[in-house]
SEGU-329925 format. One record per residue (C-alpha): residue number from 1; residue in three letters; x, y, z. Coordinates in nm, 3 decimals. Example, Ala and Ser with C-alpha at 12.3 -4.5 7.8 and 13.67 -1.06 7.14 Angstrom:
! residues 2
r nr = 1; rest = ala; east = 1.230; north = -0.450; up = 0.780
r nr = 2; rest = ser; east = 1.367; north = -0.106; up = 0.714
END
This chain:
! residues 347
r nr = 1; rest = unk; east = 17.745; north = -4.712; up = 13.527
r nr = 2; rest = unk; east = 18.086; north = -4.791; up = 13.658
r nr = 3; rest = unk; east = 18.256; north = -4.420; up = 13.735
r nr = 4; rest = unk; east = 18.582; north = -4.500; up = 13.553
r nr = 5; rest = unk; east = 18.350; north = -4.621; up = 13.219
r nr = 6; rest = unk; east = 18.130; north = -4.299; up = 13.291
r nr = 7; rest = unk; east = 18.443; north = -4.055; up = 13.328
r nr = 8; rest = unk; east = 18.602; north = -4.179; up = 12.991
r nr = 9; rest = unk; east = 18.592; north = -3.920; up = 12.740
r nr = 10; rest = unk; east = 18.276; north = -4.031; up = 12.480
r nr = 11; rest = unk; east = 18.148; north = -3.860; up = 12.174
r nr = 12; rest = unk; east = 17.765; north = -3.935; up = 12.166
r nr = 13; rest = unk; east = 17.725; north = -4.059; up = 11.778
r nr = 14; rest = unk; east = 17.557; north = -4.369; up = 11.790
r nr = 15; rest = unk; east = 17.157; north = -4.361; up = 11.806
r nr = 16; rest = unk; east = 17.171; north = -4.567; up = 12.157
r nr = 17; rest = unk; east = 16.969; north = -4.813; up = 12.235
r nr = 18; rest = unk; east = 16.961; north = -5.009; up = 11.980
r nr = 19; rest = unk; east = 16.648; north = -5.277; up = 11.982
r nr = 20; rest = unk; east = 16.666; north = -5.581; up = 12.138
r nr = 21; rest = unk; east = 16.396; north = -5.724; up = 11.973
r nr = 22; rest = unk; east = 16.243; north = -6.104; up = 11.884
r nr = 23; rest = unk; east = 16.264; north = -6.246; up = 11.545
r nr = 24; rest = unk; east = 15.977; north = -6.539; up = 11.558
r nr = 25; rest = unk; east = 15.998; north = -6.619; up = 11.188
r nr = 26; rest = unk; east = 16.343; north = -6.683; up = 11.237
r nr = 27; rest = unk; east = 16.301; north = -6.884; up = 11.556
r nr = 28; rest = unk; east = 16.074; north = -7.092; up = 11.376
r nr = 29; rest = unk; east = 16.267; north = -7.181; up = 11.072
r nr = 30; rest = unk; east = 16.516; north = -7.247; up = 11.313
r nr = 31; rest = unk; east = 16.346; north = -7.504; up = 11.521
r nr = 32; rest = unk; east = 16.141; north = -7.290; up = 11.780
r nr = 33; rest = unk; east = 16.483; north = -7.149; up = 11.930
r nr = 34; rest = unk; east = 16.436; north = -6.832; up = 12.167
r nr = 35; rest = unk; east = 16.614; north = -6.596; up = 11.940
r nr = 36; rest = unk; east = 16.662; north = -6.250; up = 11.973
r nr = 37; rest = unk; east = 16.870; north = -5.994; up = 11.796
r nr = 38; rest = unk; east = 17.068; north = -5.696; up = 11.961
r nr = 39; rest = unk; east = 17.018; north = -5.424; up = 11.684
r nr = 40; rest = unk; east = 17.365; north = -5.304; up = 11.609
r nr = 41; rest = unk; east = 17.308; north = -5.250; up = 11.253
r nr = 42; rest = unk; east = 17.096; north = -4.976; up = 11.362
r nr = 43; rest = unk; east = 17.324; north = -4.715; up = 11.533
r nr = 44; rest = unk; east = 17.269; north = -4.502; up = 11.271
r nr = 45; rest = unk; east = 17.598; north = -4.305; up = 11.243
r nr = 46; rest = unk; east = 17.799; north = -4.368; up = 10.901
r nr = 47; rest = unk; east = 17.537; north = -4.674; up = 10.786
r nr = 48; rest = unk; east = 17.551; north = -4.838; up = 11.160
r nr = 49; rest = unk; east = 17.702; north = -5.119; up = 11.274
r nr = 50; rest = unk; east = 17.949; north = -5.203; up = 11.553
r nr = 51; rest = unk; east = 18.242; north = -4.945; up = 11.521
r nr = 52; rest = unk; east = 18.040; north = -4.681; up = 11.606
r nr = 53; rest = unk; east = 18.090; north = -4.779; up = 11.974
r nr = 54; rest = unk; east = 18.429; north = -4.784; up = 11.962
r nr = 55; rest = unk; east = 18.458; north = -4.462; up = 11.796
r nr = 56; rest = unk; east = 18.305; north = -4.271; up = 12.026
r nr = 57; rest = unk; east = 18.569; north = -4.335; up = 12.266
r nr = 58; rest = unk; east = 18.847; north = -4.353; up = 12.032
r nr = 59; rest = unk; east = 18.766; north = -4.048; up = 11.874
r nr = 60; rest = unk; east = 18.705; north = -3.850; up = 12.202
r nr = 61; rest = unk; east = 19.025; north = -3.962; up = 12.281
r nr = 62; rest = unk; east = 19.185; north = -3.818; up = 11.927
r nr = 63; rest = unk; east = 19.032; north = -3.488; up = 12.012
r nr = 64; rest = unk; east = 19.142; north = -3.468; up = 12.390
r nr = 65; rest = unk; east = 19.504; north = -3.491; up = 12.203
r nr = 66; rest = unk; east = 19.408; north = -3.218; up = 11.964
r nr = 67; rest = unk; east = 19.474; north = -3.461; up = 11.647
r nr = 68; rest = unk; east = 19.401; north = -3.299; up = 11.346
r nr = 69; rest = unk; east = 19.327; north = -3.643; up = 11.132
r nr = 70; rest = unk; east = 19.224; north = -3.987; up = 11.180
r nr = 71; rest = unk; east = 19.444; north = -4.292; up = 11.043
r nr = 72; rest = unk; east = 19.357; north = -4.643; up = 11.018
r nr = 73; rest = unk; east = 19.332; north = -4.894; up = 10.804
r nr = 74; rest = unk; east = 19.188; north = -5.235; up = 10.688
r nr = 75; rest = unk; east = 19.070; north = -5.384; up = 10.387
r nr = 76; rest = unk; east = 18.869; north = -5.224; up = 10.107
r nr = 77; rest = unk; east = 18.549; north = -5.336; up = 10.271
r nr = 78; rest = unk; east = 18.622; north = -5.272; up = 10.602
r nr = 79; rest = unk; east = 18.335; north = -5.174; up = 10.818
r nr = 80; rest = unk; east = 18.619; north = -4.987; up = 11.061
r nr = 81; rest = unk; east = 18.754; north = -4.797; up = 10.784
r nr = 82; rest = unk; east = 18.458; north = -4.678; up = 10.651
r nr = 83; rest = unk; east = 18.296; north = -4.590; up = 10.994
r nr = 84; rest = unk; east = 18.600; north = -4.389; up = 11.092
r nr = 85; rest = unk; east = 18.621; north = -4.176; up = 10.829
r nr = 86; rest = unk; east = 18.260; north = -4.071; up = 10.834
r nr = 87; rest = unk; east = 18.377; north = -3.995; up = 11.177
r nr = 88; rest = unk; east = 18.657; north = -3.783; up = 11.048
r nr = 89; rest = unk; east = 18.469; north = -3.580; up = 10.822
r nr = 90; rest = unk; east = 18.164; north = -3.552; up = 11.074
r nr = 91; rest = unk; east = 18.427; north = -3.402; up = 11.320
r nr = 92; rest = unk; east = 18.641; north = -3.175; up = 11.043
r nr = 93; rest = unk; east = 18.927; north = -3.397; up = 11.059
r nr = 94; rest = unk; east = 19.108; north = -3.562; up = 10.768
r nr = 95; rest = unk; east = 19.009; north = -3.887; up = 10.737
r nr = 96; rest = unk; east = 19.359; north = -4.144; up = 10.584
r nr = 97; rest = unk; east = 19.267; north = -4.537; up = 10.530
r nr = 98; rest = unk; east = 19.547; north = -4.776; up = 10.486
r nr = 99; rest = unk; east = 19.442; north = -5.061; up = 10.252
r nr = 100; rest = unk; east = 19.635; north = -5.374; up = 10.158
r nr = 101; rest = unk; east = 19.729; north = -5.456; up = 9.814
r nr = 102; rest = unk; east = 19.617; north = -5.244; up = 9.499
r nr = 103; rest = unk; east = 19.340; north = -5.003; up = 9.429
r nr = 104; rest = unk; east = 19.035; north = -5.270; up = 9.339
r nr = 105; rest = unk; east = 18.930; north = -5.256; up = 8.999
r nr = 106; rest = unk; east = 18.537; north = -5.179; up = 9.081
r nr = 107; rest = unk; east = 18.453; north = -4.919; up = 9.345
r nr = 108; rest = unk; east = 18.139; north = -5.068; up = 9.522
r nr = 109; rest = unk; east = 18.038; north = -5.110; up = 9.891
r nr = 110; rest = unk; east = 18.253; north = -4.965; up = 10.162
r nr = 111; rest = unk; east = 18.527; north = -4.894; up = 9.897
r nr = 112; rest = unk; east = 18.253; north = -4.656; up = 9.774
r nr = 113; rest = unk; east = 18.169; north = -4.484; up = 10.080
r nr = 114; rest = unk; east = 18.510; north = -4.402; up = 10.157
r nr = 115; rest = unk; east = 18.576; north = -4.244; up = 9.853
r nr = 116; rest = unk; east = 18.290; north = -4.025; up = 9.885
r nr = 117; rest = unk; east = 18.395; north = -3.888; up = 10.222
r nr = 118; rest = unk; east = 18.673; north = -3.771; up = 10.053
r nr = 119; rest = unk; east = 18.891; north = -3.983; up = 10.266
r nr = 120; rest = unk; east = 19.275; north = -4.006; up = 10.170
r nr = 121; rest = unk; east = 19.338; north = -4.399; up = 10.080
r nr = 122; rest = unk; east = 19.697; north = -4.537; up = 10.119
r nr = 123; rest = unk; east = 19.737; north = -4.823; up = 9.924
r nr = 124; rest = unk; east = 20.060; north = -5.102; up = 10.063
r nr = 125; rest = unk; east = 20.118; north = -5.323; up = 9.781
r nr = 126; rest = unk; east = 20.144; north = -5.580; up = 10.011
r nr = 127; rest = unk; east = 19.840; north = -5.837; up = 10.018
r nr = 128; rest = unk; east = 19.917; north = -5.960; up = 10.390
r nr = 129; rest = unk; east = 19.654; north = -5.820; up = 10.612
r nr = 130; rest = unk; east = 19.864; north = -5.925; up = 10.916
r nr = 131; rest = unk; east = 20.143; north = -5.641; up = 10.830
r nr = 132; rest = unk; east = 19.867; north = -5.339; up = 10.817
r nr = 133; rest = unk; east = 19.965; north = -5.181; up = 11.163
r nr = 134; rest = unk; east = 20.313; north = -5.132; up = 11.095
r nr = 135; rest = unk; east = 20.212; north = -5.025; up = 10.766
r nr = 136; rest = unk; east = 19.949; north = -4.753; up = 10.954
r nr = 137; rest = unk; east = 20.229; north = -4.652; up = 11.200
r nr = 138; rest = unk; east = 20.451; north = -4.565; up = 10.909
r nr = 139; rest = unk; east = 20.166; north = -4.361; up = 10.735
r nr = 140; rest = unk; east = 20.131; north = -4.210; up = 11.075
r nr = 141; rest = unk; east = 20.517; north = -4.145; up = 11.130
r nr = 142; rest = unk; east = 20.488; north = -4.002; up = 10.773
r nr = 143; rest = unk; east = 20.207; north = -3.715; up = 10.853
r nr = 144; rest = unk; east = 20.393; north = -3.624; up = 11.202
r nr = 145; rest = unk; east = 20.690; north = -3.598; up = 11.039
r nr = 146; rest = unk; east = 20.522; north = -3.333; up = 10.771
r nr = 147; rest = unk; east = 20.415; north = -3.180; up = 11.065
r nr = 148; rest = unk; east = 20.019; north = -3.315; up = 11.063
r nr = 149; rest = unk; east = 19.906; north = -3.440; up = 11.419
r nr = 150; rest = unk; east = 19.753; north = -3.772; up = 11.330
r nr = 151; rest = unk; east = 19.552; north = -3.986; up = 11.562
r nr = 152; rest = unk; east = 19.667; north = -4.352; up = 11.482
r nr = 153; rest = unk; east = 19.338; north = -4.604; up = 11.548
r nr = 154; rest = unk; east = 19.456; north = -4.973; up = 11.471
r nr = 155; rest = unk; east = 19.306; north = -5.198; up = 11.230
r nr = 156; rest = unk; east = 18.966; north = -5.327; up = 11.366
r nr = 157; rest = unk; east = 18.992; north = -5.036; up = 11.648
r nr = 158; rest = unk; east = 19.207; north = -5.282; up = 11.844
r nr = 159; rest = unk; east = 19.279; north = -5.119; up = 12.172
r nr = 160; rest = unk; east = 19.094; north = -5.116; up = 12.536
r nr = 161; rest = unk; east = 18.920; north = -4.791; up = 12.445
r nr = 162; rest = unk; east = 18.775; north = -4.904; up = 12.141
r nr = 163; rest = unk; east = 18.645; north = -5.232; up = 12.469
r nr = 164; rest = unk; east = 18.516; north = -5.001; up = 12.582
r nr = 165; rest = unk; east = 18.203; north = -4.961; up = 12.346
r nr = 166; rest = unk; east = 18.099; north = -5.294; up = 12.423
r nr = 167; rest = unk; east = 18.142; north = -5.261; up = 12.800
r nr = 168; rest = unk; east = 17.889; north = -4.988; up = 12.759
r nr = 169; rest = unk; east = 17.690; north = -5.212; up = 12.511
r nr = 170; rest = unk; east = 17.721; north = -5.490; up = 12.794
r nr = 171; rest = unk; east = 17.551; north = -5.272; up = 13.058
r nr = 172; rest = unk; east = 17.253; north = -5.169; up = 12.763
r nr = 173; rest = unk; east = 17.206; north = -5.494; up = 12.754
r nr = 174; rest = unk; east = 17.198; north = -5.582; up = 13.067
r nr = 175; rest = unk; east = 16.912; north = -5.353; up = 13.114
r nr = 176; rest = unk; east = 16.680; north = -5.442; up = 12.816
r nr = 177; rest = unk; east = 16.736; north = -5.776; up = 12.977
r nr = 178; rest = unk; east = 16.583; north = -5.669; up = 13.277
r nr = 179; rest = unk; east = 16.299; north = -5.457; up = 13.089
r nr = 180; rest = unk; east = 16.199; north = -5.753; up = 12.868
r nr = 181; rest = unk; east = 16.232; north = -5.998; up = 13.186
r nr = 182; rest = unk; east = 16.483; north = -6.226; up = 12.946
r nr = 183; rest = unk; east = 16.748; north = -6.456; up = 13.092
r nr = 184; rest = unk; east = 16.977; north = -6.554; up = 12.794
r nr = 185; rest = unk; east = 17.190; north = -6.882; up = 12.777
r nr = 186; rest = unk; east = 17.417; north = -6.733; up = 12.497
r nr = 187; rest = unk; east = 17.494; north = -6.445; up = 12.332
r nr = 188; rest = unk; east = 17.668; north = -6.529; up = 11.970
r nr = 189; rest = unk; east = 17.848; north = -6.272; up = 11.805
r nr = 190; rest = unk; east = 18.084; north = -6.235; up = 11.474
r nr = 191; rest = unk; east = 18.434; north = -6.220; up = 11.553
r nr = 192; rest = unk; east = 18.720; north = -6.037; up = 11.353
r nr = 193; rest = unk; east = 18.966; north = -5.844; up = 11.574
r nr = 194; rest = unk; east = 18.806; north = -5.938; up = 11.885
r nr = 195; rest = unk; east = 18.700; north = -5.576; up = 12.029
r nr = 196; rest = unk; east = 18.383; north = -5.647; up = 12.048
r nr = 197; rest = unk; east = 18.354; north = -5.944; up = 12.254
r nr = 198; rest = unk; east = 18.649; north = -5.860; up = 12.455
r nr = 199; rest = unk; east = 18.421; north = -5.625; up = 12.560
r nr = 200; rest = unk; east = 18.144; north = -5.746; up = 12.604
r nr = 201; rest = unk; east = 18.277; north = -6.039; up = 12.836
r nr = 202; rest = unk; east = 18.391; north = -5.759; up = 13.041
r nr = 203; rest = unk; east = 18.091; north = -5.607; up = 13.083
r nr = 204; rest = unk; east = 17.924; north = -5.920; up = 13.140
r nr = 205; rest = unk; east = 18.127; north = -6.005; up = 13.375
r nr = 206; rest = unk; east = 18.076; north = -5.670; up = 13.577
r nr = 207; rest = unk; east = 17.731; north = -5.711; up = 13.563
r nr = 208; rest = unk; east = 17.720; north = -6.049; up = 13.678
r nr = 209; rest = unk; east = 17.498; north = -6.163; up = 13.387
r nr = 210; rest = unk; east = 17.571; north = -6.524; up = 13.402
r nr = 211; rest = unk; east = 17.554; north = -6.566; up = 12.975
r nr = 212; rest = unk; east = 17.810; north = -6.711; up = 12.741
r nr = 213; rest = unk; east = 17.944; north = -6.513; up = 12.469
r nr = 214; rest = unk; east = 18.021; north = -6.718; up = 12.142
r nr = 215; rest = unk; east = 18.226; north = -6.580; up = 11.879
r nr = 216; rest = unk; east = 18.204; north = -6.734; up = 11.522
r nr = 217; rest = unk; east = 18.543; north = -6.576; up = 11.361
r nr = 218; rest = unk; east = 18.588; north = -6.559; up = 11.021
r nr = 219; rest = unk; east = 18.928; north = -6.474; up = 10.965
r nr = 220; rest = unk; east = 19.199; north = -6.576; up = 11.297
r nr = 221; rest = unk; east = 19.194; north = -6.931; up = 11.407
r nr = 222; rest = unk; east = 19.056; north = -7.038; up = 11.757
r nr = 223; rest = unk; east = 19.342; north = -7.071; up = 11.938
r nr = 224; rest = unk; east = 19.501; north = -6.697; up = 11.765
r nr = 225; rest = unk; east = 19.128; north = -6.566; up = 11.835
r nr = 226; rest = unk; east = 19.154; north = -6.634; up = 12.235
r nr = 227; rest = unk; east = 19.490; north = -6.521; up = 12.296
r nr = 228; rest = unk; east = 19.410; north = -6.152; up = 12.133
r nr = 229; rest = unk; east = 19.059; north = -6.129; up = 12.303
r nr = 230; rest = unk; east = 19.213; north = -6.244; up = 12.669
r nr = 231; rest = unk; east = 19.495; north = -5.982; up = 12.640
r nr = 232; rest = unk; east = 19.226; north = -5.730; up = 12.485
r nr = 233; rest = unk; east = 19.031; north = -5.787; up = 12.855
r nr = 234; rest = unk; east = 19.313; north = -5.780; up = 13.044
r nr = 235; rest = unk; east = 19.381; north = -5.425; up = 12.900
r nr = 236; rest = unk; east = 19.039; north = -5.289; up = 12.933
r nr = 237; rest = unk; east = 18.976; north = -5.428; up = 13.306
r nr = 238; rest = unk; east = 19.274; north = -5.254; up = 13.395
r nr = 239; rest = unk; east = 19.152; north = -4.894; up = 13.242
r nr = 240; rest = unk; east = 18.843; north = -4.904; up = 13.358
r nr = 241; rest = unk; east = 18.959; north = -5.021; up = 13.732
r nr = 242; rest = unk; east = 18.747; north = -5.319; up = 13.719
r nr = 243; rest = unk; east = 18.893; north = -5.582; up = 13.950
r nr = 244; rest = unk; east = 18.826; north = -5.893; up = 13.748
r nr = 245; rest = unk; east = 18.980; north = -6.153; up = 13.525
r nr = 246; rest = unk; east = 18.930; north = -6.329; up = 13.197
r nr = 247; rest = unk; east = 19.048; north = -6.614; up = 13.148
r nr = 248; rest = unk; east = 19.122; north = -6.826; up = 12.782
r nr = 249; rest = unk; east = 18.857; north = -7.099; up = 12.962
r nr = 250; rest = unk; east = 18.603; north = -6.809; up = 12.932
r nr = 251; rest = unk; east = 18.641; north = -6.711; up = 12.624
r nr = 252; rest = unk; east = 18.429; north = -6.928; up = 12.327
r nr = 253; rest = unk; east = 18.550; north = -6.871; up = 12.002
r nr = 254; rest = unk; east = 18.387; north = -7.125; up = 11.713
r nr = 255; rest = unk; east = 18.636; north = -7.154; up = 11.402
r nr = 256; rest = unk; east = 18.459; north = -7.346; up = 11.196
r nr = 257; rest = unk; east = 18.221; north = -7.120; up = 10.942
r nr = 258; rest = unk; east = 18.526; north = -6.918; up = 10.774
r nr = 259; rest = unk; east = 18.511; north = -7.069; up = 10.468
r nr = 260; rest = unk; east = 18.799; north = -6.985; up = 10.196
r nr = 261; rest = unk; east = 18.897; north = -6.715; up = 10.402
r nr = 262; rest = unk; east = 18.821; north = -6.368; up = 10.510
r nr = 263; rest = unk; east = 18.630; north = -6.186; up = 10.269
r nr = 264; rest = unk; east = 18.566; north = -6.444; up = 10.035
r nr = 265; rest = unk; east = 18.202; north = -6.568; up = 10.090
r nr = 266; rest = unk; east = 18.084; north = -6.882; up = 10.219
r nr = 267; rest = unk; east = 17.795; north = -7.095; up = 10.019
r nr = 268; rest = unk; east = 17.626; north = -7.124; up = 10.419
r nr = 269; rest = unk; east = 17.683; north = -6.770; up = 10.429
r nr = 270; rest = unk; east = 17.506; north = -6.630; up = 10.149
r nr = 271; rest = unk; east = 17.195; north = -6.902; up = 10.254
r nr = 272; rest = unk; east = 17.177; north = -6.743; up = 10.569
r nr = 273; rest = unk; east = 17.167; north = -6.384; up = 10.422
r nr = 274; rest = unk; east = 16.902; north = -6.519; up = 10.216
r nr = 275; rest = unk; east = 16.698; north = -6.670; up = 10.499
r nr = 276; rest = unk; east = 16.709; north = -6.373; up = 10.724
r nr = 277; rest = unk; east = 16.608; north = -6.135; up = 10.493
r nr = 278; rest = unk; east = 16.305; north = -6.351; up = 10.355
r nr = 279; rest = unk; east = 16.173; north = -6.418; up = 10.685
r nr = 280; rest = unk; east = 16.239; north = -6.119; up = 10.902
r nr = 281; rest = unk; east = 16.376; north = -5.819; up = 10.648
r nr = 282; rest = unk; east = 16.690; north = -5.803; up = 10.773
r nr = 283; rest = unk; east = 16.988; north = -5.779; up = 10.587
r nr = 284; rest = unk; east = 17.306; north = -5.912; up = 10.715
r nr = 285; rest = unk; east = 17.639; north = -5.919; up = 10.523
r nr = 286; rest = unk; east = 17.873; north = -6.216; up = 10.371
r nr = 287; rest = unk; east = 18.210; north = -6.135; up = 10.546
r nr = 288; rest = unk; east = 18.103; north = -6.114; up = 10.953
r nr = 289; rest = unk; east = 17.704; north = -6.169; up = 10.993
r nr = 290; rest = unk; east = 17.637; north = -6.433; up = 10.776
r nr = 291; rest = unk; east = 17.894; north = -6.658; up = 10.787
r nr = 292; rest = unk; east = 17.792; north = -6.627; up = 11.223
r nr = 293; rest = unk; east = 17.406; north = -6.726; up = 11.146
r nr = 294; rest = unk; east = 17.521; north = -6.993; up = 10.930
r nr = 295; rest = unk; east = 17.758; north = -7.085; up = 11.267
r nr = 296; rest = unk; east = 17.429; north = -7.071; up = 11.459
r nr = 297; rest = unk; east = 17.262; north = -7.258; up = 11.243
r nr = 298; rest = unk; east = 17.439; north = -7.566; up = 11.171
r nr = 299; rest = unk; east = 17.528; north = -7.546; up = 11.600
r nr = 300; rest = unk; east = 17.187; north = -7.578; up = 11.655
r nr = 301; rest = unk; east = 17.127; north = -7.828; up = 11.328
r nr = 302; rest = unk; east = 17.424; north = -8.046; up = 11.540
r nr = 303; rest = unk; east = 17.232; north = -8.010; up = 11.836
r nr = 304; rest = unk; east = 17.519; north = -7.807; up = 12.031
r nr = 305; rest = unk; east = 17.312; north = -7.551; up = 12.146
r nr = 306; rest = unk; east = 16.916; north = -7.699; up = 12.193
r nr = 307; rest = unk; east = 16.593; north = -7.536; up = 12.062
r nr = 308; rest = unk; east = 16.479; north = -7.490; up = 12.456
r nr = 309; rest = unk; east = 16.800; north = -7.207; up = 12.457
r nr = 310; rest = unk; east = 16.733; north = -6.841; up = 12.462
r nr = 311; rest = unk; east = 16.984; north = -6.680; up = 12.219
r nr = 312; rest = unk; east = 17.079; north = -6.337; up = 12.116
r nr = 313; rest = unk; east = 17.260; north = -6.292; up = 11.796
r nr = 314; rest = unk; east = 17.432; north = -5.894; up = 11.802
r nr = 315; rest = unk; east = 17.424; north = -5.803; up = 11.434
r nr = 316; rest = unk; east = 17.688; north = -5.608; up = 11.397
r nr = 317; rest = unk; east = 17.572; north = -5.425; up = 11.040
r nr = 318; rest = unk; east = 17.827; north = -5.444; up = 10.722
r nr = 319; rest = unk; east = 17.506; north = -5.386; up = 10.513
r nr = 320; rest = unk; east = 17.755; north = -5.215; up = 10.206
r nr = 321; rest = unk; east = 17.909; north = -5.540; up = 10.178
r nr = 322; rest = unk; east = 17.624; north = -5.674; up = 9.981
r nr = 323; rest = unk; east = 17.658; north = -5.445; up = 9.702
r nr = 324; rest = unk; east = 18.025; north = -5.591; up = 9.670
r nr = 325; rest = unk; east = 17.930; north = -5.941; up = 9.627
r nr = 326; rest = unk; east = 17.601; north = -5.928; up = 9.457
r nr = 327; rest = unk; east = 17.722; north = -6.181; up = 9.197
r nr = 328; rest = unk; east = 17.796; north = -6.453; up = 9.487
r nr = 329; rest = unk; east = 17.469; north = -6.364; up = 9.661
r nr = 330; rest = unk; east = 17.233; north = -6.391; up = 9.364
r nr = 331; rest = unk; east = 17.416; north = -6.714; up = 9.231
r nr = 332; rest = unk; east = 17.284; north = -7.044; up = 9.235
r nr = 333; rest = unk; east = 16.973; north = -6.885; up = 9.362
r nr = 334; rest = unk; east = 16.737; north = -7.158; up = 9.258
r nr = 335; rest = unk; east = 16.902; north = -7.401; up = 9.442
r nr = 336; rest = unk; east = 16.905; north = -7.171; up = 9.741
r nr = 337; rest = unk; east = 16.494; north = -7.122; up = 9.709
r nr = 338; rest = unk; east = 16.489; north = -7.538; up = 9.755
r nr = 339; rest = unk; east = 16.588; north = -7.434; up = 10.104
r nr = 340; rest = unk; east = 16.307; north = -7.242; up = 10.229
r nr = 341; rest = unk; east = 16.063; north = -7.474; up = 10.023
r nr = 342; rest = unk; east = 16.156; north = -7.717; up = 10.330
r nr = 343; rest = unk; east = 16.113; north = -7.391; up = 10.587
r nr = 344; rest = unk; east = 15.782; north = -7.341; up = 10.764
r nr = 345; rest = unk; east = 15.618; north = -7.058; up = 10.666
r nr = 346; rest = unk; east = 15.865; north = -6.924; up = 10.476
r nr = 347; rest = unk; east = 15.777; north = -6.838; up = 10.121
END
């Protein structure tokens, strides 16, 4: 590993490495496409998913400055919200989530989880996600001025340490890739705030693994979606001493599959929830994962990316999302089961 990656400060939290492992049944219903999935639902720490790699960094870094909380902030069902504050109370910190908007009326999902780790919730009034870091920095400004030492993280983790999780995921990769003797065309991730395939197209990049990274985003359009990831490698080459560059021409970002909107779930969406978990028992959720395998899906449906491809799809958990939306994923279920009635050996 890179010395400047190995010297960063890290907090070992995630259960690391996560499978990379075929799903056939899948593949199948898909057309005979090479798929594979990166496991990052299984990291284990906090219920999983992506933001534990980030975290380890970003909270190493909060306790090299002696912080005595963690403050962040992102919408009731953030993924990033909930996995910091399991961080915070794992580590004895006080855990503070900035939420836009109101209090929701049900307490479900990661809404839930928060509350029982007891983490302090900050609620804006203001509905407009885009204003939640200057809304953090004033929480933060708050604490320090009542004499707390809060550690501010930014919504999504958005900074080159929290890159730096997927650099190191990058490298994993790179040599289960080599174990399993695969050579992947594309690698297609979910994209939100961009962290995680900023840094993975670093680490690509260092590694020389010649494989494109699609991100399906399902909030920021394209063109908003390349400009944050480009700066985001920019930032994290230059910390980790990596001479390289990024370049917007490098960086695939599909805009397509968001639907209504962030948050709000997408009819594809729920379909491919359903079809994953009925043919390989995998649960992905209807904000980030599913609306990306419904981006996979209709890409390969169009014929953009062919059935002779070998593709790895990084689930990046969200599993307590589900419980949120259980009335859009169990409606109009009928009509969903006329799907897999058409689905090779899918019952």
């Amino acid at each position: 590993m890179n010395p400047d990656l190995a010297s960063l400060p890290r907090l070992e939290l995630a259960k690391l490495p996560t499978p990379l492992e075929p799903v056939r049944r899948l593949s199948h219903a898909l057309g005979g496409l090479d798929l594979w999935f990166k496991r990052d639902d299984l990291t284990g720490f906090g219920l999983g998913g992506n933001k534990v790699r980030s975290l380890e960094y970003l909270a190493a870094d909060a306790i090299g400055q002696e912080s005595d909380m963690l403050v962040t902030g992102g919408s009731p069902e953030s993924n990033h919200v909930r996995t910091t504050m399991a961080v915070a109370a794992y580590l004895g910190l006080k855990g503070v989530a900035v939420l836009p908007s109101m209090q929701p009326a049900e307490t479900q999902g990661n809404f839930l989880l928060d509350k029982l780790l007891n983490a302090k919730l900050v609620f804006t009034g203001d509905p407009d996600r885009k204003y939640l870091d200057k809304h953090i920095s004033h929480e933060v400004e708050r604490l320090r001025a009542l004499g707390g030492k809060p550690y501010m993280i930014r919504r999504g983790g958005v900074s080159p340490l929290g890159c730096a999780g997927y650099v190191a995921a990058a490298v994993e990769i790179c040599s289960q890739l080599k174990e399993l003797n695969i050579d992947p065309d594309i690698l297609l991730c979910a994209t939100g705030c961009g962290v995680t395939q900023a840094g993975l197209l670093v680490g690509f990049k260092w590694m020389e693994l010649n494989c494109k990274v699609y991100g399906i985003t399902v909030s920021r359009t394209r063109n908003e979606c390349i400009a944050y990831i480009e700066q985001l490698t920019k930032e994290t080459a230059e910390i980790l001493g990596l001479d390289l560059t990024i370049t917007s021409d490098d960086i695939l970002v599909i805009d397509e599959y968001i639907g209504d909107g962030y948050s709000i779930p997408s009819p594809e969406g729920i379909e491919s929830i359903r079809l994953v978990a009925r043919t390989e028992g995998i649960f992905l959720d209807p904000i980030y994962t599913g609306k990306a395998i419904a981006g996979l899906t209709d890409l390969v449906k169009k014929g953009n990316i062919s059935s002779d491809k070998t593709v790895i799809f990084l689930h990046t958990g969200g599993s307590p999302s589900i419980f949120s939306y259980a009335s859009a994923i169990t409606a109009s279920n009928d009509s969903a089961n006329s799907l897999f009635i058409k689905l090779p050996g899918v019952k």
